[in-house]
Biopython code that builds the backbone (N, CA, C, O; Angstrom):
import numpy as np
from Bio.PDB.StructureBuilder import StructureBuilder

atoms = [
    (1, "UNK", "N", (-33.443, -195.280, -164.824)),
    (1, "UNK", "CA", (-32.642, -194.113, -165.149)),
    (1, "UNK", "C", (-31.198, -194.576, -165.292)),
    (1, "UNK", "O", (-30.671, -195.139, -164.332)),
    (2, "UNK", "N", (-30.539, -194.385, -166.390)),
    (2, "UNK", "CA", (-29.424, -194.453, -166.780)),
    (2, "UNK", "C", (-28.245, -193.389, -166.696)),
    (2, "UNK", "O", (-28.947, -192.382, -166.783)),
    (3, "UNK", "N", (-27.102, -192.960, -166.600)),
    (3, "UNK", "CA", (-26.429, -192.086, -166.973)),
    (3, "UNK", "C", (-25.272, -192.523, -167.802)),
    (3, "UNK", "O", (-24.729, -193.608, -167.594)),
    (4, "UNK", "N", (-24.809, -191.553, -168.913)),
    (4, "UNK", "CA", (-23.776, -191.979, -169.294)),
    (4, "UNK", "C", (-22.239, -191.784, -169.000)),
    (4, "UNK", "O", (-22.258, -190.921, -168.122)),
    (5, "UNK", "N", (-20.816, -192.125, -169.258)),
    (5, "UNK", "CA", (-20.440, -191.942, -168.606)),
    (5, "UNK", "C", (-19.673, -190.654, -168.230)),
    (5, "UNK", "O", (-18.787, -190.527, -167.385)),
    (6, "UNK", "N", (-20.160, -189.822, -168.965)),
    (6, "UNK", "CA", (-20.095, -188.075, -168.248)),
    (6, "UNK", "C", (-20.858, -187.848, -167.477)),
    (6, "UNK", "O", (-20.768, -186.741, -166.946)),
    (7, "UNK", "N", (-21.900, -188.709, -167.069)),
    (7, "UNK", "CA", (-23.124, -188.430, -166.004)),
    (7, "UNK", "C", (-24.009, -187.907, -166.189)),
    (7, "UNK", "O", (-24.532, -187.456, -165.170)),
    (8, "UNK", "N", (-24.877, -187.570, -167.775)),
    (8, "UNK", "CA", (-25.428, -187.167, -168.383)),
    (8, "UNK", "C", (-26.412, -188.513, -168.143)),
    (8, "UNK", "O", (-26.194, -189.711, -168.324)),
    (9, "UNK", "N", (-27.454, -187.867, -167.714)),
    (9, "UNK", "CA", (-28.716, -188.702, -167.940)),
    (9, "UNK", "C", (-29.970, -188.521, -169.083)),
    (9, "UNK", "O", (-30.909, -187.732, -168.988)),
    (10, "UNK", "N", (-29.732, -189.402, -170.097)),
    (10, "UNK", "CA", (-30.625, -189.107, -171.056)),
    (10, "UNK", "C", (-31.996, -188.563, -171.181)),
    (10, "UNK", "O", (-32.332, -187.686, -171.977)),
    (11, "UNK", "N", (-32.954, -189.316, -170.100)),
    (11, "UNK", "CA", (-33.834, -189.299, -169.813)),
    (11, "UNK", "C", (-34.254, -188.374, -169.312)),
    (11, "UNK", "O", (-35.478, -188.327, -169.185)),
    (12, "UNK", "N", (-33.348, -187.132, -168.764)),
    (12, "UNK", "CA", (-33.683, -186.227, -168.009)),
    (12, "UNK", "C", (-34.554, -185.178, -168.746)),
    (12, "UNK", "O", (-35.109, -184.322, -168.057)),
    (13, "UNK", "N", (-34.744, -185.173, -170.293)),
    (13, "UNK", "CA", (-34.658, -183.826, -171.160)),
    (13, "UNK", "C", (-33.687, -182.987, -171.347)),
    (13, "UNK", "O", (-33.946, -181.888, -171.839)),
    (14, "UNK", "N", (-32.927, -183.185, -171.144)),
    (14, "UNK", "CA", (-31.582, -182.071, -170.998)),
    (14, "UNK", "C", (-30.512, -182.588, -171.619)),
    (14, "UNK", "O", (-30.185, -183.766, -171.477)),
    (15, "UNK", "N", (-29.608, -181.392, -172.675)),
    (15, "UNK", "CA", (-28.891, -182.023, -173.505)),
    (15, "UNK", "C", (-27.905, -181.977, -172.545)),
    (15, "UNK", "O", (-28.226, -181.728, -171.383)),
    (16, "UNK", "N", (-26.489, -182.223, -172.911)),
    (16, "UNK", "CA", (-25.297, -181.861, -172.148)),
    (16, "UNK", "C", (-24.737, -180.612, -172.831)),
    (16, "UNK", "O", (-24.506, -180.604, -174.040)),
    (17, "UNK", "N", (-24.507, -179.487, -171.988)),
    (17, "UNK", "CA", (-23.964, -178.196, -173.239)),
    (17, "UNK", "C", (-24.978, -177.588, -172.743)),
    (17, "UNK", "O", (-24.605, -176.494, -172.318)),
    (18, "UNK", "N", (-25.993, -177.741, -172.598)),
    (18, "UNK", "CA", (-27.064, -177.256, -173.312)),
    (18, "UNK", "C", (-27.375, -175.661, -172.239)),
    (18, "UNK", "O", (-27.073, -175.851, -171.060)),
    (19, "UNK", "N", (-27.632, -174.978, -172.387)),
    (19, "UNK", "CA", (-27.417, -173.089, -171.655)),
    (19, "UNK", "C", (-28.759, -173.513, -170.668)),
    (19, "UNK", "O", (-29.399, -174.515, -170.987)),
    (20, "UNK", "N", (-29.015, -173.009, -169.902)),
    (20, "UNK", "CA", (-29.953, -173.191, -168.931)),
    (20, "UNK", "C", (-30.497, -171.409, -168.444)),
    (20, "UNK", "O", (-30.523, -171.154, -167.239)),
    (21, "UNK", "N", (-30.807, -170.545, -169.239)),
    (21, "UNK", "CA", (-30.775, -169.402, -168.434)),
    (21, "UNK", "C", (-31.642, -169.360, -167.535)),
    (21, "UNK", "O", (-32.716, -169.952, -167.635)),
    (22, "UNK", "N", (-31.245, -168.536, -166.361)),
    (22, "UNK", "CA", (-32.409, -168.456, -165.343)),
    (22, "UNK", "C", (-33.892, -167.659, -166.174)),
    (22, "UNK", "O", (-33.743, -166.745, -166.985)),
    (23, "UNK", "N", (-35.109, -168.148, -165.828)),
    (23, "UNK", "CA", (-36.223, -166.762, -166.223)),
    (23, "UNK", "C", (-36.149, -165.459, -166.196)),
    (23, "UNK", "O", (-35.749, -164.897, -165.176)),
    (24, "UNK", "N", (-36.515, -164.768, -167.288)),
    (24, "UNK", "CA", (-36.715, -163.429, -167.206)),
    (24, "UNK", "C", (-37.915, -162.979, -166.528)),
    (24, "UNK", "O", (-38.978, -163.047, -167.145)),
    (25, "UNK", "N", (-37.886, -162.403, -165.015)),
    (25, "UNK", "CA", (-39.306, -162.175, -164.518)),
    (25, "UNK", "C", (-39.205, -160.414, -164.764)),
    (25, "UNK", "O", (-38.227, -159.689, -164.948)),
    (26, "UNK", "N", (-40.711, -160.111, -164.672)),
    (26, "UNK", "CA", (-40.893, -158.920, -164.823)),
    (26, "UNK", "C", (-40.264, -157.691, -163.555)),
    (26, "UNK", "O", (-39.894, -158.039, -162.434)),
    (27, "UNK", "N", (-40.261, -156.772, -163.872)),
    (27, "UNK", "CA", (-39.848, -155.680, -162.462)),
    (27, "UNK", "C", (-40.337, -154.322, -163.169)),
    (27, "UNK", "O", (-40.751, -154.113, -164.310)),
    (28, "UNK", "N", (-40.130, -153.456, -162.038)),
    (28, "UNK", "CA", (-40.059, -152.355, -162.291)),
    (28, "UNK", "C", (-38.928, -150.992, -161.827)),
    (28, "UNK", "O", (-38.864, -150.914, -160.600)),
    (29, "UNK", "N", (-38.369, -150.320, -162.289)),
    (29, "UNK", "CA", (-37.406, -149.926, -161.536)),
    (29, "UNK", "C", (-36.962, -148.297, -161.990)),
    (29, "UNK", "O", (-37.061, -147.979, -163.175)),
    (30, "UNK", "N", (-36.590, -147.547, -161.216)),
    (30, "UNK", "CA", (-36.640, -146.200, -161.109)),
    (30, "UNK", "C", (-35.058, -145.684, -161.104)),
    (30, "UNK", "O", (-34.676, -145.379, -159.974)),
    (31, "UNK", "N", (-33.892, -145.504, -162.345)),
    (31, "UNK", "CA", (-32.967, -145.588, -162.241)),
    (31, "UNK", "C", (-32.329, -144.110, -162.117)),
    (31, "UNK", "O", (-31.225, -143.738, -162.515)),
    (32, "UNK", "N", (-33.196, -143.473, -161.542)),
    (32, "UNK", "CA", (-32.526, -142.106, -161.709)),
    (32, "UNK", "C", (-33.536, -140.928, -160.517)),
    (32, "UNK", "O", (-34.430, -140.124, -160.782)),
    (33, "UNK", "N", (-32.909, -141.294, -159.240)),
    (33, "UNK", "CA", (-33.294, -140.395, -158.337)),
    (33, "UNK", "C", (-32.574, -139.508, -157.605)),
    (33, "UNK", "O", (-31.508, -139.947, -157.172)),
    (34, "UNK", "N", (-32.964, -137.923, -157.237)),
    (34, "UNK", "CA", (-31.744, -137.163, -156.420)),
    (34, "UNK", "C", (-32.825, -137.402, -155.116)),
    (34, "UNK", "O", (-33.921, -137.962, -155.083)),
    (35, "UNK", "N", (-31.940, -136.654, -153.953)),
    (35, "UNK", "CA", (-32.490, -137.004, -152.581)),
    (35, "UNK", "C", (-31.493, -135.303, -152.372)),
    (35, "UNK", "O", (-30.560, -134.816, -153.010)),
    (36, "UNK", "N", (-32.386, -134.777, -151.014)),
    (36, "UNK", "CA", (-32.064, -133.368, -150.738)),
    (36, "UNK", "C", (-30.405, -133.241, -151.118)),
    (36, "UNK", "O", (-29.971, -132.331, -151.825)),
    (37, "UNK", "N", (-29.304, -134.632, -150.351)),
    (37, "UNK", "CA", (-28.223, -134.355, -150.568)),
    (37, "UNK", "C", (-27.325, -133.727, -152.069)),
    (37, "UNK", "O", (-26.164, -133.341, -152.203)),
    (38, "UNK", "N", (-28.835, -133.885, -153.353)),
    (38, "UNK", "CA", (-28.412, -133.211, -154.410)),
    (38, "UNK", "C", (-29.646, -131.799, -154.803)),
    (38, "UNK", "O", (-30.113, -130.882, -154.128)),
    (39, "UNK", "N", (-29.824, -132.280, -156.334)),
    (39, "UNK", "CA", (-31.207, -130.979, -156.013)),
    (39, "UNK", "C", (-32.923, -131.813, -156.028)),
    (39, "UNK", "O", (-33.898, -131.460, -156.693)),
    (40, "UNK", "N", (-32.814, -133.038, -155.012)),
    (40, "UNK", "CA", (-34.358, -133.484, -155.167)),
    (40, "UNK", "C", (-34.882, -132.905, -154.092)),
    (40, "UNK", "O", (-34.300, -132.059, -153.413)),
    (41, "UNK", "N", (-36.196, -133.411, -153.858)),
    (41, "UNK", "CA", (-37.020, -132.954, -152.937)),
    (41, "UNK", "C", (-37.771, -133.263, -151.398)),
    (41, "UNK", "O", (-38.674, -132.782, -150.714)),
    (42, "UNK", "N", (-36.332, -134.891, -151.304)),
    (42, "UNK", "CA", (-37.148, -135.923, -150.260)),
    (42, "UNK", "C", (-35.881, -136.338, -149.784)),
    (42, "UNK", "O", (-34.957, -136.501, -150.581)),
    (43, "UNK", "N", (-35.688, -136.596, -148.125)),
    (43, "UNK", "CA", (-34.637, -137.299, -147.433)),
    (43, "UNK", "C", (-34.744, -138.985, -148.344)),
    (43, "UNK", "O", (-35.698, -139.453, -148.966)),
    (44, "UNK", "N", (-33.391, -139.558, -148.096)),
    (44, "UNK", "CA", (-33.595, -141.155, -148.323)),
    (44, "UNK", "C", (-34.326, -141.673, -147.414)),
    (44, "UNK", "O", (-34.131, -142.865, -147.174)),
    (45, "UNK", "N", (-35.172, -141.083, -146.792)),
    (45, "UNK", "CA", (-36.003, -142.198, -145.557)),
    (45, "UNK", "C", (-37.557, -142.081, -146.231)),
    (45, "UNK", "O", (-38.216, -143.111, -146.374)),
    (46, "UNK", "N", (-38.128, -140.699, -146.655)),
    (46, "UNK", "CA", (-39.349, -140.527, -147.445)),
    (46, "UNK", "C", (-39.110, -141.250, -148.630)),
    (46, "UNK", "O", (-39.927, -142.164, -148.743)),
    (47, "UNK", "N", (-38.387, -141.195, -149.458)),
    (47, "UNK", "CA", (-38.100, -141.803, -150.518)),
    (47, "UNK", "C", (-38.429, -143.612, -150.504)),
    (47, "UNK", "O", (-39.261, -144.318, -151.074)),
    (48, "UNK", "N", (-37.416, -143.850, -149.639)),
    (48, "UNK", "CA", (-37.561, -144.875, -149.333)),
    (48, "UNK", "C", (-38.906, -145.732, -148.774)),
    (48, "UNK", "O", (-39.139, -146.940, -148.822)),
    (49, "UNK", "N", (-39.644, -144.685, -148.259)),
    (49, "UNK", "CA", (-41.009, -145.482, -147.432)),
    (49, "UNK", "C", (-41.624, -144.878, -148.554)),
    (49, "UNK", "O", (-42.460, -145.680, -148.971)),
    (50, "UNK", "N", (-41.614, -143.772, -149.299)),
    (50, "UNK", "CA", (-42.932, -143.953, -150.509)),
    (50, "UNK", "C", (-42.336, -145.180, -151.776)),
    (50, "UNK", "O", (-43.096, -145.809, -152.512)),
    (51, "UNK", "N", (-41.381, -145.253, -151.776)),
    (51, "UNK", "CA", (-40.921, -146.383, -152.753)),
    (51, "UNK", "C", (-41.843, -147.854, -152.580)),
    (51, "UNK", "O", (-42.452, -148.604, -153.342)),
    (52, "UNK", "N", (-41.609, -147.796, -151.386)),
    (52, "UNK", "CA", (-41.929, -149.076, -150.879)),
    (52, "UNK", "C", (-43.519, -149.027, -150.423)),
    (52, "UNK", "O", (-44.244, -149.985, -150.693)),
    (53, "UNK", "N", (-43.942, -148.069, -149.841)),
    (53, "UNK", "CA", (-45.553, -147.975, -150.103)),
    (53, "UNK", "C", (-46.758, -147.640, -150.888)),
    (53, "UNK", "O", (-47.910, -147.977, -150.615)),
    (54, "UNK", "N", (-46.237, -146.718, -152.207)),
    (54, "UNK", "CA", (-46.609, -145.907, -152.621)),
    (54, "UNK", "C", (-46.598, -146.379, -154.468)),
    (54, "UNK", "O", (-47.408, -146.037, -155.329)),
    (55, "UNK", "N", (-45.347, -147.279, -154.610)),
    (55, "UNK", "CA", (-45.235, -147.507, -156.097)),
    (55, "UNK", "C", (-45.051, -148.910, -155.997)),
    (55, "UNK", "O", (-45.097, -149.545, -154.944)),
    (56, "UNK", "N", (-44.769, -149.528, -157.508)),
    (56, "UNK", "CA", (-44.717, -150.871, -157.761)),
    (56, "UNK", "C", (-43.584, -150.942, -158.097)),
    (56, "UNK", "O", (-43.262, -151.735, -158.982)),
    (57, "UNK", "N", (-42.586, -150.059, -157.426)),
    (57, "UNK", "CA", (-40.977, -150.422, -158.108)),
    (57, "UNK", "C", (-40.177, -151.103, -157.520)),
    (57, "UNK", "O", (-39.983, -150.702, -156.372)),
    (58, "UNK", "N", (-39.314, -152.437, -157.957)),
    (58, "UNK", "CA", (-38.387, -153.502, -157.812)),
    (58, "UNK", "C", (-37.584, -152.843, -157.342)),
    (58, "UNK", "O", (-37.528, -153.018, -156.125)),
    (59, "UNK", "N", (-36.842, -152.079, -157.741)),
    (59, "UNK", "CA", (-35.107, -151.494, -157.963)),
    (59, "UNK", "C", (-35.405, -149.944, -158.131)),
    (59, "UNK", "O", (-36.248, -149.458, -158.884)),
    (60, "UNK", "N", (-34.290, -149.063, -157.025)),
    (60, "UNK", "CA", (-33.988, -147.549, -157.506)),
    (60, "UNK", "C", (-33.184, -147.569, -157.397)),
    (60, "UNK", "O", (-32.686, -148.617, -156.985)),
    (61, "UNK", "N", (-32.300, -146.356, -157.689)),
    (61, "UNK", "CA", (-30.963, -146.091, -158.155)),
    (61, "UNK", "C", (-31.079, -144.313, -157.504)),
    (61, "UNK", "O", (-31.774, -143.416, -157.980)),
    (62, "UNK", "N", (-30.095, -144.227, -156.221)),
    (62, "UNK", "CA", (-29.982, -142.850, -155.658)),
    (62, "UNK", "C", (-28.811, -142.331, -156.792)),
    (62, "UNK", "O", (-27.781, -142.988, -156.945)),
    (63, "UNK", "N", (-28.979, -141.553, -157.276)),
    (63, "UNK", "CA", (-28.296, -140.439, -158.794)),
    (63, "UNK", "C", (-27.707, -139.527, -157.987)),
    (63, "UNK", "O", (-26.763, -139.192, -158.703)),
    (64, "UNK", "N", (-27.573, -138.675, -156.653)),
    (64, "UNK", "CA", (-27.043, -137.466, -156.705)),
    (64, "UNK", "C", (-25.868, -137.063, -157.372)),
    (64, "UNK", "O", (-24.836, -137.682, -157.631)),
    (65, "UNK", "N", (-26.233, -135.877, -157.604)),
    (65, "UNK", "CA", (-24.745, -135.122, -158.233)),
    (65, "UNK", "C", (-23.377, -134.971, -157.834)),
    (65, "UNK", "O", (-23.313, -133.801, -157.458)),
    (66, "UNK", "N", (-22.257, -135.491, -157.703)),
    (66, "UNK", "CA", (-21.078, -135.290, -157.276)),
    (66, "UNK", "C", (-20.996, -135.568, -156.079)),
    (66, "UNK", "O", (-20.091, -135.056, -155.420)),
    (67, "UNK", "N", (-22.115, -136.638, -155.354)),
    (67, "UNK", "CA", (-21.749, -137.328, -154.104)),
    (67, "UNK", "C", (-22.717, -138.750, -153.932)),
    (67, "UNK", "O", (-23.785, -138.957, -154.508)),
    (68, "UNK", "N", (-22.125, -139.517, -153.119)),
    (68, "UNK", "CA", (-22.490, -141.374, -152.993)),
    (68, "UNK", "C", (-23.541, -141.161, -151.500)),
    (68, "UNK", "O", (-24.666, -141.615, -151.290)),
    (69, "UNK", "N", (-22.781, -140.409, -150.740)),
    (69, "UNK", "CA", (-23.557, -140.776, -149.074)),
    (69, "UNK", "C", (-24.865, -140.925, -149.199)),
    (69, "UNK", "O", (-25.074, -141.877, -148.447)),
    (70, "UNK", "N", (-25.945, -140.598, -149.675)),
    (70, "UNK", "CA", (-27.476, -140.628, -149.608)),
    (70, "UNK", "C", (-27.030, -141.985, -150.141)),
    (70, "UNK", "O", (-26.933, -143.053, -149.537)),
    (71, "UNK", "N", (-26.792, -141.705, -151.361)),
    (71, "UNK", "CA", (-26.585, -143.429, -151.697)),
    (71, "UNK", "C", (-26.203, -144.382, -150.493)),
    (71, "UNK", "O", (-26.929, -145.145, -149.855)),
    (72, "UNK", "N", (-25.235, -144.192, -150.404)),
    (72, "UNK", "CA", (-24.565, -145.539, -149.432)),
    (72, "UNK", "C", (-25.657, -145.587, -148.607)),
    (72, "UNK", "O", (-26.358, -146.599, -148.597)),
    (73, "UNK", "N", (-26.041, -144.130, -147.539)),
    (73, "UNK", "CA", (-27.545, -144.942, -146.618)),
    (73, "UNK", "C", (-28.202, -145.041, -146.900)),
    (73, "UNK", "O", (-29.006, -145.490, -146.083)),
    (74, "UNK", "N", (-28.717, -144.805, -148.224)),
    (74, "UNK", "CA", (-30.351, -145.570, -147.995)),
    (74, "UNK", "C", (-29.864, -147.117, -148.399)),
    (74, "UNK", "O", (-30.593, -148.080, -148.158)),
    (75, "UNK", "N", (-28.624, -147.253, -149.004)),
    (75, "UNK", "CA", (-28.605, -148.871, -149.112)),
    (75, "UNK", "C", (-28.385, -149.645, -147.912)),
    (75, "UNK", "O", (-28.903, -150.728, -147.641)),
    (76, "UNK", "N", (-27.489, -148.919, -147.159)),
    (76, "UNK", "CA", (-27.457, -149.681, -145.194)),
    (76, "UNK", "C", (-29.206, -149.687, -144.741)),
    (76, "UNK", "O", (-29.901, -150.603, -144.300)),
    (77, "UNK", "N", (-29.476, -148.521, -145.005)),
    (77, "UNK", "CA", (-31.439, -148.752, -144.130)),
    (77, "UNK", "C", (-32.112, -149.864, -144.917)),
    (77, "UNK", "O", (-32.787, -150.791, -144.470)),
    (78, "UNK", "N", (-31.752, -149.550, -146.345)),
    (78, "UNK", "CA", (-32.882, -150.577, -147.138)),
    (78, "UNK", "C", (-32.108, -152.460, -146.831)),
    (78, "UNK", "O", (-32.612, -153.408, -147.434)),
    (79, "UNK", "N", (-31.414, -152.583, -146.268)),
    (79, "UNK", "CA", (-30.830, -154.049, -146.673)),
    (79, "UNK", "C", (-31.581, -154.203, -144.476)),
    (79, "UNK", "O", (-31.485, -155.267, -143.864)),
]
sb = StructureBuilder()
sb.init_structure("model")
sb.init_model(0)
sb.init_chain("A")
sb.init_seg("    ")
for serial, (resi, resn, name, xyz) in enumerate(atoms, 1):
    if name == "N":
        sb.init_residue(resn, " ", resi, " ")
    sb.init_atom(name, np.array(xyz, "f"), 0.0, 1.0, " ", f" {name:<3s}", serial, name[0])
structure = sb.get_structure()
């Protein structure tokens, strides 16, 4: 194994420059939910345990109307 002297190793397959994107893996994700604090139908804690037991979804997104707090906790419970 050689390198040249940018440290580019020929042999590697890899150009120099050359973009490397990470993989696109699959998901699923639910970008638009209210929680009682707007007009849905479930605390962030039901939500949260049917999310996670109940569906195949990667990623949700708490939506309420004209307020964050459901948001902000279910992101403190979920982390």
């Amino acid at each position: 194994m050689s390198a040249t002297r940018t440290g580019h190793d020929p042999s590697d397959g890899h150009n120099p420059g050359e973009r490397h994107d990470p993989p696109i893996l699959p998901g699923r994700a639910d970008p638009h939910i209210h929680t009682l604090a707007s007009d849905g139908t479930a605390g962030i804690m039901e939500i949260l345990e049917r999310v996670e037991l109940a569906t195949d979804l990667d990623v949700i997104a708490i939506t309420d109307h004209e307020r964050i707090d459901a948001a902000l906790a279910a992101q403190i419970v979920a982390l």
